[in-house]
C-alpha positions in Angstrom: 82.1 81.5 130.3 80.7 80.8 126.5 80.6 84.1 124.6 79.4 82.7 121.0 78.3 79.1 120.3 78.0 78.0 116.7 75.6 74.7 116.1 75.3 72.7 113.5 75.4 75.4 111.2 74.7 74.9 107.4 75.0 77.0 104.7 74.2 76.9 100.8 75.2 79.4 97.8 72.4 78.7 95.7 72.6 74.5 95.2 76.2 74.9 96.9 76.5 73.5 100.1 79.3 75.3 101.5 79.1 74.8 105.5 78.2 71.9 106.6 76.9 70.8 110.3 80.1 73.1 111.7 80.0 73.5 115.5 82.0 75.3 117.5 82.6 77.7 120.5 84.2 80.6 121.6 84.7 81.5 125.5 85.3 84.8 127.1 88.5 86.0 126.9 90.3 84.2 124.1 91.5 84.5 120.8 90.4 81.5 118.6 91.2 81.1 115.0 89.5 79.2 112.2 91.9 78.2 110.0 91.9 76.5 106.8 92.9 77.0 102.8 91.2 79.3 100.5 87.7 78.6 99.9 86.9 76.2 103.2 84.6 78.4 104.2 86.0 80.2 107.4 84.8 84.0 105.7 81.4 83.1 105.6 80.9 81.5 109.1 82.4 85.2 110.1 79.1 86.8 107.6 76.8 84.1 108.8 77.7 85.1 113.1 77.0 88.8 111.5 74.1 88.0 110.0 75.4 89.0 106.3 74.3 85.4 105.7 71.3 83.4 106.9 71.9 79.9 107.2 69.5 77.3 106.3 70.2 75.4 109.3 71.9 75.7 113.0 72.2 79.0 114.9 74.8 81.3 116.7 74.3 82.0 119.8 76.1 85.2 121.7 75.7 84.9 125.3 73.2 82.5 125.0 71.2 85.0 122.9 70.2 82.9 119.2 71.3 86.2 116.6 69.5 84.2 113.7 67.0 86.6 113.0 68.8 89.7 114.0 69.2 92.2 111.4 73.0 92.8 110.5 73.0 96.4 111.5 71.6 95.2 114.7 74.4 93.0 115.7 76.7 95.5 116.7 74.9 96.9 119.6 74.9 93.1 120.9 78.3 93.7 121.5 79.9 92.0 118.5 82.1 93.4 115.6 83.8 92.6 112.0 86.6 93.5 110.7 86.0 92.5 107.0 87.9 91.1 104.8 89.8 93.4 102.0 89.4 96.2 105.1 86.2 97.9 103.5 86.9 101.2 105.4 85.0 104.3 103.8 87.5 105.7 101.4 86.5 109.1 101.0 86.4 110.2 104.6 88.9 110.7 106.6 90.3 108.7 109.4 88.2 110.6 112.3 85.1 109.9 110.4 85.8 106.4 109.7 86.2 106.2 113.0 83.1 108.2 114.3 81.0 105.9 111.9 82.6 103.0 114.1 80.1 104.6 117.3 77.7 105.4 115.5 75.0 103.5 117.2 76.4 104.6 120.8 74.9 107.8 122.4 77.5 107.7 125.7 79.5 110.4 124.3 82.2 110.8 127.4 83.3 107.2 127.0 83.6 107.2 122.8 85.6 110.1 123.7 87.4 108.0 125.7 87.8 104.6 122.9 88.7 107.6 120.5 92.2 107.9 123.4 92.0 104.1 123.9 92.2 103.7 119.9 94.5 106.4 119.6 96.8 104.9 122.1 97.1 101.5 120.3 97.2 103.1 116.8 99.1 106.5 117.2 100.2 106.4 113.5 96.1 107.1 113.1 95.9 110.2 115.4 99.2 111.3 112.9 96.8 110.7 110.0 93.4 111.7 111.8 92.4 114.4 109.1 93.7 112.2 106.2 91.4 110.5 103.6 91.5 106.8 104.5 91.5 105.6 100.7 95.3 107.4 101.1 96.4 105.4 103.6 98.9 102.3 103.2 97.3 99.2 103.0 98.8 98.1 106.5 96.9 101.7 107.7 93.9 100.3 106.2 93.7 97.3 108.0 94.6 99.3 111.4 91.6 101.5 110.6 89.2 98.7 110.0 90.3 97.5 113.1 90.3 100.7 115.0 86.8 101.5 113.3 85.9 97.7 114.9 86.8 99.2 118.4 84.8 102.0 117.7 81.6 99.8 118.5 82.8 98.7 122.1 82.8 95.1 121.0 83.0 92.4 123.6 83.7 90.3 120.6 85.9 91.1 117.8 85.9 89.2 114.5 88.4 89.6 111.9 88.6 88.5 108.9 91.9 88.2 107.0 93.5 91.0 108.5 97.3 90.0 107.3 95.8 89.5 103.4 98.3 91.8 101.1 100.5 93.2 104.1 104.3 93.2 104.0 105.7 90.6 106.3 106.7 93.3 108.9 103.1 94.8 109.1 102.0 91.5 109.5 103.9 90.9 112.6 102.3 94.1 113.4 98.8 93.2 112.9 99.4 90.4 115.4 101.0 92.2 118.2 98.0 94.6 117.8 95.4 91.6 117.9 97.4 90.5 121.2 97.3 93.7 122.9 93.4 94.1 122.0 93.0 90.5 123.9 95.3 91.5 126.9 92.8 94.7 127.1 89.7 92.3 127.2 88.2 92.0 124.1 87.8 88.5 122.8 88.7 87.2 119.6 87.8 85.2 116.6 89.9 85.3 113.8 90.0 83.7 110.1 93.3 84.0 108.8 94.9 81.9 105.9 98.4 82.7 107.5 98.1 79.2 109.8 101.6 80.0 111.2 100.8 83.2 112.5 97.3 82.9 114.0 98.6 79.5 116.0 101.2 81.2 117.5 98.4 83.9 119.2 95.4 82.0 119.8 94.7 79.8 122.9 92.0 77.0 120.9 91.3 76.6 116.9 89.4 75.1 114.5 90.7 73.8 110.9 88.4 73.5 108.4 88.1 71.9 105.2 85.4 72.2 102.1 83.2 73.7 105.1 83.3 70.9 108.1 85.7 70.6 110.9 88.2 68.3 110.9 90.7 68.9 113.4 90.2 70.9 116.7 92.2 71.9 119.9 94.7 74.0 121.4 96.8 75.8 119.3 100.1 75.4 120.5 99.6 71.7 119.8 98.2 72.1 116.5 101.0 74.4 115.4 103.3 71.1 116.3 100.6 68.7 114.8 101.9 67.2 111.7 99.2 66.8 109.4 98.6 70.2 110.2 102.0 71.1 109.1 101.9 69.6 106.0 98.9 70.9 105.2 99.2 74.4 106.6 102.7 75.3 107.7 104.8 74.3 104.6 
């Protein structure tokens, strides 16, 4: 089934034209990643789909719904999250209330209460830290917070954006056993990530980009063995 379809989307910066005509899809129950080099424009097809950015042409559809003139702090209750790049969690409160700001626009309260066990489950090191002030965290407990905080909003689609960006290489291998156990629990997937390697080795379809088109598509286990893609991506 199609979760989030992305048409012809195009997008300026002013006179810049930074995405242009990209199309692609995302269907229930994967983990696809956009991948690309610095500046290709993979970030702000993830702000576009939240509607941080308004294109001037194309449209996002989730579940056939078009979320081009949805308000940004609408699109969570659609059932679709970020986790931003650089992590953006609230510095100055603590992990509980980072995460309590993460439900904020649910009124269930017995099953936040029970994503606060689900998250707690996935992230123990977070119920260790629960009362401590999230600007003290590591940076690899930053990006689990931001993701944890993403959960928060019982997402059927989670985007992330960068989430191995400044992490030691074993909190990166980390990160992606944490993205794969989110996927295995239901929650489907669309990740940017510079770190080509890593995100083909998790996802089941991707998209490279370059200078904001599409130029290479398909699973990614053949990608990861494509050679242009190699040479390009891989090193």
């Amino acid at each position: 089934m199609q979760m989030l379809s992305v048409e012809n989307l195009q997008v300026y910066y002013g006179a810049i034209h930074a995405i242009k005509g990209v199309s692609f899809e995302v269907q229930q129950g994967e983990i696809v990643t956009l991948i690309g080099a610095n500046g290709a424009g993979k970030s702000t097809i993830l702000n576009t789909i939240a509607g941080l950015i308004r294109p001037k042409e194309g449209d996002c559809r989730f579940e056939g719904e078009s979320l081009k003139t949805v308000e940004p702090h609408l699109i969570p209750l659609k059932g679709l999250a970020l986790v931003p790049e650089g992590r953006r969690i609230f510095t100055r409160m603590t992990v509980q209330e980072n995460l309590e700001m993460g439900a904020f626009t649910r009124k269930d309260k017995a099953e936040i209460q029970r994503d606060f066990e689900r998250v707690f489950e996935s992230f123990p090191r977070l119920k260790e830290r629960r009362r401590q002030v999230g600007g003290t965290l590591s940076g690899g407990e930053q990006q689990m917070l931001a993701t944890a905080r993403a959960l928060m909003s019982n997402p059927r689609l989670l985007m992330m954006d960068e989430p191995s960006m400044g992490l030691a290489p074993i909190l990166v291998q980390e990160i992606f056993s944490i993205i794969q156990e989110i996927n295995r629990r239901g929650t489907t997937v669309l990740l940017v990530e510079q770190n080509a390697k890593m995100a083909l080795s998790i996802a089941h379809r991707a998209y490279v980009l370059e200078t904001g088109r599409v130029v290479l598509s398909g699973d990614a286990k053949e990608l990861l063995n494509n050679d242009e893609v190699k040479r390009a991506y891989l090193g």
